[in-house]
C-alpha positions in Angstrom: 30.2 11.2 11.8 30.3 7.5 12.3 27.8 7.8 15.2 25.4 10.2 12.7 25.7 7.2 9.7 24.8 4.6 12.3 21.4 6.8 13.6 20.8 7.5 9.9 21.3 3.3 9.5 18.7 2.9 12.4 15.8 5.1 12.0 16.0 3.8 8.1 15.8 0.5 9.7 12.7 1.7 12.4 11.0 3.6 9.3 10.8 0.4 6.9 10.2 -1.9 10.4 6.8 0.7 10.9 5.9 -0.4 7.6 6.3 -4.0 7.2 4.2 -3.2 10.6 1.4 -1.2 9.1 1.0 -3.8 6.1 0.9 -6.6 8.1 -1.7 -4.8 10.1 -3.8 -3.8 7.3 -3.9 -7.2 6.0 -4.6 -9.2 8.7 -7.8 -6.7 9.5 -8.5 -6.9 5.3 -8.6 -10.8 5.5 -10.8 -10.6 9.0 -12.7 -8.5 7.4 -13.0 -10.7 3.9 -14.0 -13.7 6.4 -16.9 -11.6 8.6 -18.5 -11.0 5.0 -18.4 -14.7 4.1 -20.3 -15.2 7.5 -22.4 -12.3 7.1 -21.4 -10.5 10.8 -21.0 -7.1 9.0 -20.9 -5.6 12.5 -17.5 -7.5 12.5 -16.6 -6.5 8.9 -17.5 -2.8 10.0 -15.2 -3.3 13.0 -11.7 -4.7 11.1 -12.1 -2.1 8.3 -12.5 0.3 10.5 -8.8 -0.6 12.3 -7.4 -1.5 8.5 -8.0 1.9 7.8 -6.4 3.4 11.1 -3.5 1.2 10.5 -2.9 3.1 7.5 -4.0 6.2 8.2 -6.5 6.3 5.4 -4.7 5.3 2.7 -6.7 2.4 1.0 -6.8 0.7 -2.2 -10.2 0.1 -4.4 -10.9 -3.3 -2.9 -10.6 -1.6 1.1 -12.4 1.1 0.0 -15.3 -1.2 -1.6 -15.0 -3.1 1.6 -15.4 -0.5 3.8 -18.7 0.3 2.2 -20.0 -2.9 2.1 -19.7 -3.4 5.8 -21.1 -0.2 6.7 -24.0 -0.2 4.2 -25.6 -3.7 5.9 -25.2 -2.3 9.6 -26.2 0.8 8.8 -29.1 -0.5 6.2 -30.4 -3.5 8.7 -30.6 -0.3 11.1 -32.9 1.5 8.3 -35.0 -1.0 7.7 -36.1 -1.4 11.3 -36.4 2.0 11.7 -39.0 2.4 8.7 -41.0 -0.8 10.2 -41.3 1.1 13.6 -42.1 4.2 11.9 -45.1 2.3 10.0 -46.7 0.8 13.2 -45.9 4.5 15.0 -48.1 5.9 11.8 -51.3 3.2 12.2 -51.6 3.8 16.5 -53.6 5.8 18.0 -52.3 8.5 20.8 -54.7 6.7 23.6 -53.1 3.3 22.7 -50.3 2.3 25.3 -48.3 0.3 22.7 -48.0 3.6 20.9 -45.2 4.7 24.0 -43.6 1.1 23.7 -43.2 1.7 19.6 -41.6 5.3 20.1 -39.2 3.9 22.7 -37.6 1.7 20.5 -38.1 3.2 17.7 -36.0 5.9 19.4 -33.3 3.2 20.7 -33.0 2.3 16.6 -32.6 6.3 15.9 -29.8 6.1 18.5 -27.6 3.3 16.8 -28.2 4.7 13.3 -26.6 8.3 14.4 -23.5 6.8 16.3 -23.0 4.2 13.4 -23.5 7.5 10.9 -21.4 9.9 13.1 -19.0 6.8 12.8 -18.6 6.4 9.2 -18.7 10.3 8.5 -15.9 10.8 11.1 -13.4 8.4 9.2 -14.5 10.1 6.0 -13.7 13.1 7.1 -11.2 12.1 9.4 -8.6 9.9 7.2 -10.4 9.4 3.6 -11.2 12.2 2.2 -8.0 13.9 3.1 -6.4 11.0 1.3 -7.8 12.4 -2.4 -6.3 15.7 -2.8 -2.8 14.1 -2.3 -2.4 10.8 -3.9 -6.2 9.3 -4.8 -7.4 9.1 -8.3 -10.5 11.0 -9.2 -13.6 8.2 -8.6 -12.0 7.6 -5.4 -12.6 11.3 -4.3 -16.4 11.2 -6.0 -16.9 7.5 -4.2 -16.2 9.2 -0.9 -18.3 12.7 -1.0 -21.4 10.2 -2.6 -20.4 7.8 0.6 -20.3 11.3 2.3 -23.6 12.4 1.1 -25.0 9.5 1.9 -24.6 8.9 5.7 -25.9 12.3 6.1 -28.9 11.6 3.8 -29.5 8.4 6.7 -29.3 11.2 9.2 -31.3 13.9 7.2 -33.9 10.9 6.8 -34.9 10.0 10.4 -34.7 13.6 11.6 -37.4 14.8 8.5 -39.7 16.2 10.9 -37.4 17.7 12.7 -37.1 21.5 12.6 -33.2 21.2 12.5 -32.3 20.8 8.9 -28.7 20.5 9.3 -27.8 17.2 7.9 -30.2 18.0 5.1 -28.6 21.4 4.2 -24.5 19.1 4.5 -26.3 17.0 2.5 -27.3 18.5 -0.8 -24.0 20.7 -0.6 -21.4 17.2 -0.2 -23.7 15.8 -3.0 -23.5 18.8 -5.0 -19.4 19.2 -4.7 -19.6 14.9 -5.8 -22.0 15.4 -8.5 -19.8 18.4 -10.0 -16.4 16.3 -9.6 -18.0 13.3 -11.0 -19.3 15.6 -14.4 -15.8 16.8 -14.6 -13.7 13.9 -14.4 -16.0 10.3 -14.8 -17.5 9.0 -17.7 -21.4 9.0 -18.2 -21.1 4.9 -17.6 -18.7 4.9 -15.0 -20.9 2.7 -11.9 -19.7 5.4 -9.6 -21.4 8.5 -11.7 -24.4 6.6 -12.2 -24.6 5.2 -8.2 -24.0 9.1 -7.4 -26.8 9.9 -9.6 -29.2 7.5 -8.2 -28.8 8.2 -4.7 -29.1 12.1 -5.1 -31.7 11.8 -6.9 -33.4 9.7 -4.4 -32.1 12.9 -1.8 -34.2 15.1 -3.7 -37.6 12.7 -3.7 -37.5 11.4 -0.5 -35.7 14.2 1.1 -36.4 17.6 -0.2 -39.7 16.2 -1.7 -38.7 17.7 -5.4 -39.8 14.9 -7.6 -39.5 17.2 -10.6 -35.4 17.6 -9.6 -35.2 14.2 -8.8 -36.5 12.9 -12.0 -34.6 15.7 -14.3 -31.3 13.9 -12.4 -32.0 10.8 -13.1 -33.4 11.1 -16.4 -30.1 13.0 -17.4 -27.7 10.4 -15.8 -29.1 7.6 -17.8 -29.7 9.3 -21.1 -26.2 10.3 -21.0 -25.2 6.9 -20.0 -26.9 5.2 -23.3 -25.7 7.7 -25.6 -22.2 6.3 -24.9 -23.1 2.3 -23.9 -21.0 1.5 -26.8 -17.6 2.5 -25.3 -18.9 1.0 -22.0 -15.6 -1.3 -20.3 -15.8 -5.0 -20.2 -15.0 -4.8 -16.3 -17.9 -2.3 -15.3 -20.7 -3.3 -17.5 -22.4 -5.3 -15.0 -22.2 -2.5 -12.1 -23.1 0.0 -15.0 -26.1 -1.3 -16.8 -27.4 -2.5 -13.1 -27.0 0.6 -11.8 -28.6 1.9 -15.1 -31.7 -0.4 -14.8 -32.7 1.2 -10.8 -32.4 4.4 -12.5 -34.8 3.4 -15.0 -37.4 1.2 -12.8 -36.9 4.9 -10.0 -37.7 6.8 -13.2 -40.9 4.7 -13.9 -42.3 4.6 -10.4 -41.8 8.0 -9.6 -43.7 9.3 -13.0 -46.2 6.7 -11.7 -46.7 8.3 -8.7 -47.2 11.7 -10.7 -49.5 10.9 -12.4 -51.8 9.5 -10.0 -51.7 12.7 -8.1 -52.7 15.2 -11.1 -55.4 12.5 -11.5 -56.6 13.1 -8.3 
């Protein structure tokens, strides 16, 4: 029995020695991470929240969670915006022009990075985060990761658009759908992650599934649900809120815009 009490002694000992490991872990990669944002190397920042959230097996706080994002979001959106400039040129060539081959190369090489840095950010998703919410996560942390969700496979959805594979789209609109229904049930109208769900699904459905009527009808909801309770609006979220609330509102104007100039056509 004395030899049992002594094990019993040890692996308590190994058990809390694993997580003063962990924690270290995470927090070194956390501060590495804090200090590759200062510096603006989000590849880096992608890199040590990536192995912060390894080290813990997926379960993060608000402020890794937001970091994780962040990183992500300016590799993946540098990515994005190179591919839409190569797209452009691609659009103005002619077929007989040589440059046109040169354009389509790289263009492709950019295609390639986006879907490994997509595949990437969906696999810890799905991988360690979201099986993180139905056991100990509060409810915006499970809506923040199915719009994060929806979102990395709107990327994917967005540079294969021509493509006759719609699978991304299709995983799309149903992780969006499943985020959008969480977030009606348990967020408030003015909660920044609500209205940051409702602006990018909406944009799904305009630039996406090329339903402007949908995507107007989402938006226009969101926000006019939002106003009708700005009064009870937090102290600590207003800024993200009534941000949030104002692209909403300018996406809403443009779009309408846009309408109209093609029913005056």
């Amino acid at each position: 029995s004395g030899i049992n009490a002594e094990y019993g002694e040890f692996q308590t000992f190994q058990h809390y020695f694993i997580q003063i490991n962990l924690s270290m872990s995470l927090t070194n990669h956390v501060q590495m991470a804090k200090l590759a944002e200062q510096a603006e190397r989000y590849s880096d920042m992608a890199v040590e929240m990536r192995h912060a959230i390894e080290a813990c097996n997926g379960s993060i706080g608000e402020e890794e969670r937001n970091l994780f994002s962040v990183a992500y979001k300016n590799v993946v959106g540098q990515r994005r915006s190179s591919w839409r400039s190569m797209s452009g040129i691609e659009k103005k060539l002619d077929e007989s022009e040589p440059k046109l081959r040169l354009v389509k190369d790289y263009k492709k090489k950019i295609e390639d990075e986006l879907t490994d840095l997509c595949t990437e950010v969906l696999s810890i998703l799905d991988g360690m985060l979201l099986n993180q919410t139905s056991n100990n996560m509060d409810s915006s942390g499970r809506v923040f990761y199915l719009k994060m969700k929806g979102d990395y496979l709107r990327y994917l959805a967005e540079i294969r658009k021509e493509s006759e594979d719609k699978t991304e789209v299709e995983k799309a609109a149903k992780v969006y759908q499943e985020a959008w229904e969480h977030s009606l049930a348990e967020l408030e109208p003015t909660h920044p992650i609500h209205l940051g769900l409702a602006l990018n699904y909406s944009v799904y459905y305009f630039e996406i599934m090329d339903d402007k009527e949908k995507a107007c009808q989402l938006a226009k909801t969101a926000f006019n649900d939002a106003i009708s309770m700005l009064d009870s609006l937090k102290e600590d979220s207003y800024k993200d809120s009534t941000l949030i609330m104002q692209l909403l509102r300018d996406n809403l104007t443009l779009w309408s815009a846009e309408e109209d100039e093609e029913e005056a056509k």
